[in-house]
C-alpha positions in Angstrom: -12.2 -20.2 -32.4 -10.3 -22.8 -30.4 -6.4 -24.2 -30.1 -5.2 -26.4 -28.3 -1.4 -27.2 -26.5 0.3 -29.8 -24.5 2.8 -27.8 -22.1 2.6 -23.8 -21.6 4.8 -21.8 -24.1 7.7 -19.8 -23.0 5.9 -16.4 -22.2 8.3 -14.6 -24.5 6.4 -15.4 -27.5 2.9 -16.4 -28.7 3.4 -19.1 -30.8 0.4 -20.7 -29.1 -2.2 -18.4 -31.1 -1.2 -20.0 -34.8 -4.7 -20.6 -35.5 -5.3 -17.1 -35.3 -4.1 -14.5 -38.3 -1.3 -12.5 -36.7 -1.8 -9.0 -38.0 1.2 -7.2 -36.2 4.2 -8.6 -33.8 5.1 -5.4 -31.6 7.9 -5.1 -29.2 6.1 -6.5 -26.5 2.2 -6.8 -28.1 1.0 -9.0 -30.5 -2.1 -8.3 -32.1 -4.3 -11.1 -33.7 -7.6 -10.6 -35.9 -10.9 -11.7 -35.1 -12.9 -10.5 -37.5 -13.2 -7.2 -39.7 -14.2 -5.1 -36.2 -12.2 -6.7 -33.4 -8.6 -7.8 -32.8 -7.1 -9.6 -29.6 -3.6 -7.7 -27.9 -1.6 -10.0 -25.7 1.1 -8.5 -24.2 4.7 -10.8 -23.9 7.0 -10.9 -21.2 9.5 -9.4 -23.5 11.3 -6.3 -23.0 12.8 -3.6 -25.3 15.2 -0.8 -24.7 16.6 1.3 -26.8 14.1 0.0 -29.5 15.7 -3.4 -29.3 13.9 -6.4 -28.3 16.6 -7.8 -25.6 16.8 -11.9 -25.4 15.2 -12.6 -21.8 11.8 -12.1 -20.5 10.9 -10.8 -17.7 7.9 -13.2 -15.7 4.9 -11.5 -15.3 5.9 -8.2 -17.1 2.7 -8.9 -19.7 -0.1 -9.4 -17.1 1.0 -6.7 -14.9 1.1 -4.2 -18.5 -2.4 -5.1 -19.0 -3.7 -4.4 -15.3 -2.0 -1.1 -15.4 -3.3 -0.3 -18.7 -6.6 -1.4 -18.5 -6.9 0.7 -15.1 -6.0 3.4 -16.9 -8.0 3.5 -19.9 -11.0 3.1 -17.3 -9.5 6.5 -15.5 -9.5 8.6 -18.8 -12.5 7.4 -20.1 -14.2 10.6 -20.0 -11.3 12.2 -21.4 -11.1 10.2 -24.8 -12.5 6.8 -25.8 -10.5 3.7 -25.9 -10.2 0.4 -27.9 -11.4 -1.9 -25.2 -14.5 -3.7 -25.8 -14.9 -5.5 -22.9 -16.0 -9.0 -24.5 -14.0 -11.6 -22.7 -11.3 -13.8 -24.2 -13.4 -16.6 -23.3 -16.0 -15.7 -25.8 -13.4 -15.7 -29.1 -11.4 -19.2 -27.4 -12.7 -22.0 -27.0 -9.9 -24.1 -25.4 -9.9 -23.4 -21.5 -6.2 -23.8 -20.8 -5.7 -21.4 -23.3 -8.0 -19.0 -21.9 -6.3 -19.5 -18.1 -2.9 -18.5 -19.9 -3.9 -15.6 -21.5 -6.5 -13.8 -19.7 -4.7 -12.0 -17.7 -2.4 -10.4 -20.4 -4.5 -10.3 -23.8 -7.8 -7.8 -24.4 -9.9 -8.1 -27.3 -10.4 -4.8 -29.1 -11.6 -2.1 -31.7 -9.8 -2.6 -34.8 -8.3 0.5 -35.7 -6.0 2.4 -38.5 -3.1 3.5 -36.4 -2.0 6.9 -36.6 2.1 6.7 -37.7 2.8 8.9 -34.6 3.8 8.2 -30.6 2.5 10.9 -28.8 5.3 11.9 -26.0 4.1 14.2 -23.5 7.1 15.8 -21.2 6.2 17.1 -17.6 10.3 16.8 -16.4 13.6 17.1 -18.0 15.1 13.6 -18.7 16.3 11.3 -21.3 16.3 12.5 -24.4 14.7 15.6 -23.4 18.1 16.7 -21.2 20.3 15.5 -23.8 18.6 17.7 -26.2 18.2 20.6 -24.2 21.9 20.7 -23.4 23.3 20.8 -26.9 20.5 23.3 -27.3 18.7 24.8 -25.1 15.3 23.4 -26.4 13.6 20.0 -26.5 12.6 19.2 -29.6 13.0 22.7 -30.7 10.6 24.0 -28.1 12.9 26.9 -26.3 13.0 26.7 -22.7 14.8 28.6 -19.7 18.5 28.3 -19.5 19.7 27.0 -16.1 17.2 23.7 -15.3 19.0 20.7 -14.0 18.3 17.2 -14.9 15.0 16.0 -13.4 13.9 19.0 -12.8 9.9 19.5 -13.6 9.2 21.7 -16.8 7.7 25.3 -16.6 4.7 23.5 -18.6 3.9 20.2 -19.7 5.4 19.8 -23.1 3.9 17.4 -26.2 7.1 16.1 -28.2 5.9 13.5 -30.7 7.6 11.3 -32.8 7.0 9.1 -36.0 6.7 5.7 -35.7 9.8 3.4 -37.1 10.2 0.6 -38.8 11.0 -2.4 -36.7 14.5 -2.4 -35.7 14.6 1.5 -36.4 14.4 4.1 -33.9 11.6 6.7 -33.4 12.4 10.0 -35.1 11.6 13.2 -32.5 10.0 16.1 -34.6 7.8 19.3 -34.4 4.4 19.6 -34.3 4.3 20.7 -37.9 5.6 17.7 -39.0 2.8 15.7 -37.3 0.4 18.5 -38.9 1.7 17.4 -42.0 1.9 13.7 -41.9 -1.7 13.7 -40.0 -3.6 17.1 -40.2 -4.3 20.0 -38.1 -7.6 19.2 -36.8 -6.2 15.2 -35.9 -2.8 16.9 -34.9 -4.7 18.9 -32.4 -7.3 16.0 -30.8 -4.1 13.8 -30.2 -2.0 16.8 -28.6 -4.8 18.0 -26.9 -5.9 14.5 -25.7 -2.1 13.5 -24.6 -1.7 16.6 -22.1 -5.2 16.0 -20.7 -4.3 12.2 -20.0 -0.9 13.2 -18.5 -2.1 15.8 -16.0 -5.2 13.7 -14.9 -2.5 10.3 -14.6 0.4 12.9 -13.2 -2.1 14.4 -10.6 -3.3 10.8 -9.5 0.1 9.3 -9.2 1.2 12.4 -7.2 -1.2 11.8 -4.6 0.1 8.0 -4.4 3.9 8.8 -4.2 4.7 8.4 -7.9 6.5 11.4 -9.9 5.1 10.4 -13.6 7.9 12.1 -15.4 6.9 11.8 -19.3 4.8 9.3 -21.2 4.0 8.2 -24.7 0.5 7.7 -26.0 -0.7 5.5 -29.3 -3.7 6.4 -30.9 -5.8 5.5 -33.8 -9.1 6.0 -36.3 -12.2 3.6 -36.5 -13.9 3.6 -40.0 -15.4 7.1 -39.4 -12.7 8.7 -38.7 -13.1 9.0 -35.1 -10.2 9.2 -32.8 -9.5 6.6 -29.9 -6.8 5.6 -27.5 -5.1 2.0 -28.0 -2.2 0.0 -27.0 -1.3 0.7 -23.8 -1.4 3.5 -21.4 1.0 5.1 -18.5 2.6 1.9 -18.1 6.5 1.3 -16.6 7.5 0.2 -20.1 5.7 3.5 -21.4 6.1 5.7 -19.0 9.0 7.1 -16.2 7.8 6.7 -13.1 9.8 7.8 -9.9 9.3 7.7 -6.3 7.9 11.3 -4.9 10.0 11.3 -1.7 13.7 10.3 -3.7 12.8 12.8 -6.5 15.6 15.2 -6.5 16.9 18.0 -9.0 20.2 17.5 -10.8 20.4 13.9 -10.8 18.5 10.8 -12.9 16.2 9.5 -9.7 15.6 6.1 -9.1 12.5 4.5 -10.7 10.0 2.1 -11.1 10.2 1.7 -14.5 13.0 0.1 -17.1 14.7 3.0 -17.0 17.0 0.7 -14.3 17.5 -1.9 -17.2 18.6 1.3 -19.6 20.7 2.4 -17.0 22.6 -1.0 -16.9 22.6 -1.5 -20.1 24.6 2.2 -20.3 27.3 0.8 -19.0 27.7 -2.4 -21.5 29.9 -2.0 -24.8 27.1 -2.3 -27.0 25.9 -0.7 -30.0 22.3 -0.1 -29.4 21.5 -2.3 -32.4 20.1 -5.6 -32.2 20.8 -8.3 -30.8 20.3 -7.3 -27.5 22.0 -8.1 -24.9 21.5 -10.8 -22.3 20.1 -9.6 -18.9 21.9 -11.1 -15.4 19.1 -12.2 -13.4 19.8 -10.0 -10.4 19.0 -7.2 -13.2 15.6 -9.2 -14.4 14.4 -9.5 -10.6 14.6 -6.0 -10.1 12.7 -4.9 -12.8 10.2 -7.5 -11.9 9.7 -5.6 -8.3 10.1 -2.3 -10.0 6.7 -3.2 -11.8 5.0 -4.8 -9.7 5.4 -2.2 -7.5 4.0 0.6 -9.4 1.4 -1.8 -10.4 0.5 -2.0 -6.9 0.6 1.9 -6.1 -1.5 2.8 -8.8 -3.8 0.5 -9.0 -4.7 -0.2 -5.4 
């Protein structure tokens, strides 16, 4: 397969990649087919909060997702298998300038039937999670002890899943039954099971490194025999909440390295949540640029 290009695209989209078949435009990843058993991801530099897809990229943001990803999928191997193949994009493009653009934020892949669920797994009380528990004392209608403060770590690791939305929709937070339902009990089970054992291996690793991983979503998905496997992305800052270990504290929102600093500015905007998104100032791009970078760096050193 082969393309060609005079001048290098605007990283916010992958208009480049028209001679492939686009089989899904994500947020941030686009996912391209190959042939009936393998896909290519290439992850933008766009950036979504609040399931909206806001206007400006942020440089880099797709090559550093796919580092930190693909570190991670190598970690957790040996807890669950992943979509990577391995084959280099090389191999499926012929066109060398297109290979130099992409190959640092595009994978080729299993292609799998995704399961219609993000799998949220909760080790601190934030975000939704302490909005929820204080109306009622739960997070997603698991109980917990009255009393915790914002930030503060849970008495155990909790899985709160959601079903996946339509684009321009927001995730819908429900109970394990309802993922027993929509999935099965014995799938239910692998992908709970799977999703705490990949949060406390990352959560004990980024510990060691300075890094408070505070919650995290997982995708997974089923090959033609029905066997389960991890895909997308993994413990990323657009996935995940990371905050420094030494300016963790109890009872307020902690800095991070994550776009929970775009969310908060976005907070104080008079917008609806809906798209269009915002524009970004660039002071507010730049940071989140550091922010990743350096969690990129800390975990993947």
């Amino acid at each position: 397969m082969s393309n060609s290009f005079s001048a290098p695209p605007p990283p916010y989209t992958t208009d480049m990649l028209d001679c492939l078949p686009l089989i899904h435009q994500g947020k941030v990843r686009d996912s391209f087919a190959l042939d009936d058993d393998h896909m290519m991801i290439v992850a933008s530099d766009r950036l979504s909060a609040f399931d909206v897809v806001l206007p400006d990229p942020v440089p880099g943001k797709g090559a550093l997702l796919t580092r930190v990803s693909n570190f991670w999928f190598e970690q957790t191997r040996d807890i669950i298998d992943n979509h990577l193949t391995g084959i280099p994009i090389g191999d499926v493009l012929a066109d060398p300038q297109l290979v130099a653009l992409l190959e640092d934020r595009a994978v080729i892949v299993r292609r799998l039937s995704p399961l219609p669920v993000e799998a949220i797994v909760r080790g601190y009380l934030i975000g939704s999670g302490w909005k929820d528990y204080q109306q009622t004392g739960a997070v997603c209608g698991i109980p917990l002890p009255p009393g915790l403060r914002q930030a503060d770590k849970l008495p155990e690791v909790l899985f709160t899943p959601s079903t996946k939305a339509a684009a321009g929709d927001h995730d819908i937070n429900v109970d394990f039954a309802t993922i027993v339902e929509l999935i099965g009990e014995d799938l239910a089970n692998q992908v709970r099971d799977a999703s705490i054992g990949i949060y406390e291996f990352a959560a004990a690793y980024a510990l060691e490194r300075g890094i408070i991983i505070a919650d995290t979503k997982f995708e997974f998905g089923l090959d033609a025999g029905g066997k389960l496997y991890l895909m997308d992305e993994v413990l990323t800052p657009d996935s995940s909440r990371f905050w420094p270990k030494d300016k963790w504290q109890p009872g307020i929102s902690p800095p991070s390295f994550d776009k929970q600093f775009v969310r908060d500015y976005l907070e104080t905007l008079d917008w609806n949540k809906q798209a269009p998104g915002p524009k970004l100032p660039p002071e507010i791009i730049d940071a989140t640029v550091k922010n990743y970078q350096e969690a990129c760096r800390i975990l993947t050193a």
